[in-house]
C-alpha positions in Angstrom: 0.0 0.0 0.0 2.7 2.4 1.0 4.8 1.8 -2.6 1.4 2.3 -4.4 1.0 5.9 -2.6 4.8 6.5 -3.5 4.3 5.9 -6.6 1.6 7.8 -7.6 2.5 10.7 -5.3 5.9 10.5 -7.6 3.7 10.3 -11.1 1.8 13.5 -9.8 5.0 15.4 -9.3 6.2 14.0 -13.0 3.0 15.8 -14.5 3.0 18.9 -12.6 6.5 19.4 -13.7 6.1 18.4 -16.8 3.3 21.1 -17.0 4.7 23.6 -15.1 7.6 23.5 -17.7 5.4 23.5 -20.9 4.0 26.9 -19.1 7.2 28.3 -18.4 8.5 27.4 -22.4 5.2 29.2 -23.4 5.2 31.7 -21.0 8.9 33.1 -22.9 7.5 34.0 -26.5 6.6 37.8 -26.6 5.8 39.8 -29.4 6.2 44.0 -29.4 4.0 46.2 -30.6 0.9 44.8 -29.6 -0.9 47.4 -31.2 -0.4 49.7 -34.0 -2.0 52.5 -35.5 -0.8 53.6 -38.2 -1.9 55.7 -42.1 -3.4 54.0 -44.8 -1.0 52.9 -46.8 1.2 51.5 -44.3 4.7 49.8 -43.8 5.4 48.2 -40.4 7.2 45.3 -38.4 6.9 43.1 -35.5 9.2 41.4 -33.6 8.8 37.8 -32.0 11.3 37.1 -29.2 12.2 33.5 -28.3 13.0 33.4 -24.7 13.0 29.6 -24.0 15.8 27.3 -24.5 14.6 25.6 -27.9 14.3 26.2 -31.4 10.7 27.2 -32.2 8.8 27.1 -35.2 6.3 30.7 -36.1 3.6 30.1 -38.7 1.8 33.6 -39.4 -2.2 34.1 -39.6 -3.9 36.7 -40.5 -7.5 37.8 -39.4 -10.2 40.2 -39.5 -12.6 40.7 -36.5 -15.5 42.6 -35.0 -15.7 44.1 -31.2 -19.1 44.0 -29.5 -20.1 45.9 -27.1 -19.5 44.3 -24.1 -15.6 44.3 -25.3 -15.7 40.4 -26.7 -14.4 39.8 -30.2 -15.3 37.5 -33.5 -12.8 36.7 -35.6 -12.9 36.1 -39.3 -11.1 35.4 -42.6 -9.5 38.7 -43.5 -11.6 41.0 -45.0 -11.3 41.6 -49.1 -11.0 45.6 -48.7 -7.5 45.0 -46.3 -4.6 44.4 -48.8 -1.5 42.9 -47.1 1.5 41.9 -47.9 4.0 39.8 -45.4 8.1 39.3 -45.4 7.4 35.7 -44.7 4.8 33.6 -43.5 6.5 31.2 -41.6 10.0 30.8 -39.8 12.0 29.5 -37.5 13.9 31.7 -34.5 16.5 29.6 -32.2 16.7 29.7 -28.7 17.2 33.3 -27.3 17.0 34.6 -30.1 13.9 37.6 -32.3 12.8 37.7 -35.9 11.7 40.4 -37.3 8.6 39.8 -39.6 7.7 43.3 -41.9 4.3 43.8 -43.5 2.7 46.2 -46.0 -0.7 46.7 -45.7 -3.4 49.0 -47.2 -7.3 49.2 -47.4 -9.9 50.4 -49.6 -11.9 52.3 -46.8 -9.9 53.3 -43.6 -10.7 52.4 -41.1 -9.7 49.4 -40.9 -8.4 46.5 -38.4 -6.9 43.6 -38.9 -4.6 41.2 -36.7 -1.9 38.9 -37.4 -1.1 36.2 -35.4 2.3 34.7 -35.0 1.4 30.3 -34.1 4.5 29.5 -32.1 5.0 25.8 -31.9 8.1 23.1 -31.0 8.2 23.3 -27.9 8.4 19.3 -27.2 5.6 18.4 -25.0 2.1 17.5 -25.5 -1.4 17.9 -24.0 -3.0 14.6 -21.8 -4.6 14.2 -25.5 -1.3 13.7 -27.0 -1.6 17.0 -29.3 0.9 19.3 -29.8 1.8 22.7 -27.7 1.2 26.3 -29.7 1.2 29.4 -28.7 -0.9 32.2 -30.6 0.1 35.5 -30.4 -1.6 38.7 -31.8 0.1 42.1 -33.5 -3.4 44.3 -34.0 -2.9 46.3 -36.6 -5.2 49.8 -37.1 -5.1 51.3 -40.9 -6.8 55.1 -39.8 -7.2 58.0 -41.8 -6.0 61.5 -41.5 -9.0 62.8 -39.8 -9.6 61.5 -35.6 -12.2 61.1 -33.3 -13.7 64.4 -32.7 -14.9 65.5 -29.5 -18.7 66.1 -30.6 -18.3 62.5 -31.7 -17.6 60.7 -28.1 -20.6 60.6 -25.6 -21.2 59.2 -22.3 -24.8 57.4 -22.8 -25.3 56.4 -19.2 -23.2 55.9 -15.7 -24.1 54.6 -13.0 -23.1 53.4 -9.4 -24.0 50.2 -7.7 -23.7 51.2 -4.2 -23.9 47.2 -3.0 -21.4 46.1 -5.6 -19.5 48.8 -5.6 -19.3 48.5 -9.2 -19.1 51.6 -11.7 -21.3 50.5 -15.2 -20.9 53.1 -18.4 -21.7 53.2 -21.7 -20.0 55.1 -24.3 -21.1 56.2 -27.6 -18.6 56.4 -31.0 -21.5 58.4 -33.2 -18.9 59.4 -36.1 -17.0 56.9 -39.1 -13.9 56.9 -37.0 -12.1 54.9 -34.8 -11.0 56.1 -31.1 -9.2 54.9 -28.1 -9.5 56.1 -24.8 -6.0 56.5 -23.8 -6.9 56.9 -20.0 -10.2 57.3 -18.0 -10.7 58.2 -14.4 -13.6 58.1 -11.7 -13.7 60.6 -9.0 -15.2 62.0 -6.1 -14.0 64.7 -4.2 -10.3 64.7 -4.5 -10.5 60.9 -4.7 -9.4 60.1 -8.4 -9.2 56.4 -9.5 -7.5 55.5 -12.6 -9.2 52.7 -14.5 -8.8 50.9 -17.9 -9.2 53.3 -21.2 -10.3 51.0 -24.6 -10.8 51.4 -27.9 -14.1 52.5 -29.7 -15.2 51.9 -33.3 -17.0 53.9 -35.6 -21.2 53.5 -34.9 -21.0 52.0 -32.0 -20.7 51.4 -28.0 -18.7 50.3 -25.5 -19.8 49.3 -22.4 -17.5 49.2 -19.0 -17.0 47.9 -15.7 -15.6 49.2 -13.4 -15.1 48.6 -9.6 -14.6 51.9 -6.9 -12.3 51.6 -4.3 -12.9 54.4 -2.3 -15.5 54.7 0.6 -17.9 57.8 -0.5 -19.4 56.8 -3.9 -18.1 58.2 -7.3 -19.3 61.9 -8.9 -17.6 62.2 -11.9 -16.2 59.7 -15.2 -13.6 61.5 -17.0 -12.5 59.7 -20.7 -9.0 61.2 -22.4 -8.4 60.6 -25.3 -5.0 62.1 -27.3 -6.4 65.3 -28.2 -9.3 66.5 -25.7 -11.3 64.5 -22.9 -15.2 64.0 -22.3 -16.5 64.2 -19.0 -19.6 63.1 -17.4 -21.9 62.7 -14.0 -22.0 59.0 -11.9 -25.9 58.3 -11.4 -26.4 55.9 -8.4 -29.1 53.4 -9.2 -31.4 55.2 -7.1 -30.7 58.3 -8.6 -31.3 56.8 -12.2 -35.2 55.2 -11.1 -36.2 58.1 -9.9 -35.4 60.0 -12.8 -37.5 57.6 -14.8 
């Protein structure tokens, strides 16, 4: 009885090591920029770094997608209007080692967004069902045109306070063709100021958010900056917002 423990107290410790160094190898691939926004035409590049202490394999994918308003994402084949053209679509990078992939890309109608997605694989381990490791990471690409986000675009729909959850809900409104991103937001109250996640905001739509207040004395104010002016609007408390109805 006492081997049969042993032993599988010793197979336990195989497979948590065993996963605990597939995360580590996976954990060491990093690709920079996440993000860019950049003019329509446009010439960029992205780097993938190889951290671990093996040879990996990259295969490239490219993919349009759509951002609801809650923030989740659908992806799809890359749209017919977004014209790109990649240095290579697969390679391999040796231990400790970056590869720099470059890209042209263009569009018919900016805005535009796109993402490419570098498949890391190699790593030499496989799941419990025997398939292989990858790693996907995404470069988000933006193709904008000359003219931003204007201020008379960006509106604050609603805001409101949960006292019990302590939970700060807004909705924000992108009325123009453009695309946005909120570089910074802030709630405050008093001279209580809590910085909390900015986002990005497509053209015709909204974005809700979530936030949760740290301070005691409930919020007054949501403040949105973006790179060239800031909107700023009132916290309703639940209450606040029936009552009004």
């Amino acid at each position: 009885m006492r081997f049969e423990i042993t032993v599988r107290f010793r197979h336990l410790w195989l497979v948590f090591g065993a996963l605990l160094l597939v995360c580590c190898q996976a954990a060491a691939q990093t690709v920079r920029p996440l993000i860019s926004e950049l003019g329509n035409p446009a010439k960029g590049r992205v780097e993938y770094v190889n951290d671990s202490s093996v040879p990996l394999n990259v295969v490239i994918e490219t993919r349009s997608f759509t951002v609801d308003e809650n923030g989740g994402i659908k992806y799809r084949p890359l749209d017919g209007n977004i014209h790109l053209k990649l240095s290579a679509t697969s390679f391999r990078i040796p231990p400790q080692q970056s590869y720099f992939l470059f890209y042209e890309a263009s569009t018919d109608a900016a805005p535009a967004w796109f993402v490419i997605y570098g498949a890391f694989s190699g790593f030499g381990f496989r799941t419990a069902e025997g398939m292989n490791v990858r790693v996907q990471l995404p470069h988000t690409v933006y193709l904008l045109p000359k003219g931003g986000l204007e201020q008379a675009d960006l509106h604050i729909v609603s805001c409101d306070f949960d006292p019990a959850e302590k939970k700060v809900i807004m909705v924000a409104e992108n009325s123009s063709a453009n695309f946005g991103r909120i570089e910074q937001a802030f709630l405050s109250s008093g001279k209580k100021r809590q910085e909390v996640p900015g986002f990005p905001i497509f053209p015709h739509s909204r974005r809700r958010m979530e936030y949760t207040w740290e301070a005691d004395d409930p919020p007054e104010k949501v403040q949105l900056e973006l790179e060239k002016f800031k909107v700023e609007g009132d916290v309703k408390r639940e209450l606040e917002r029936e009552t009004a109805k």
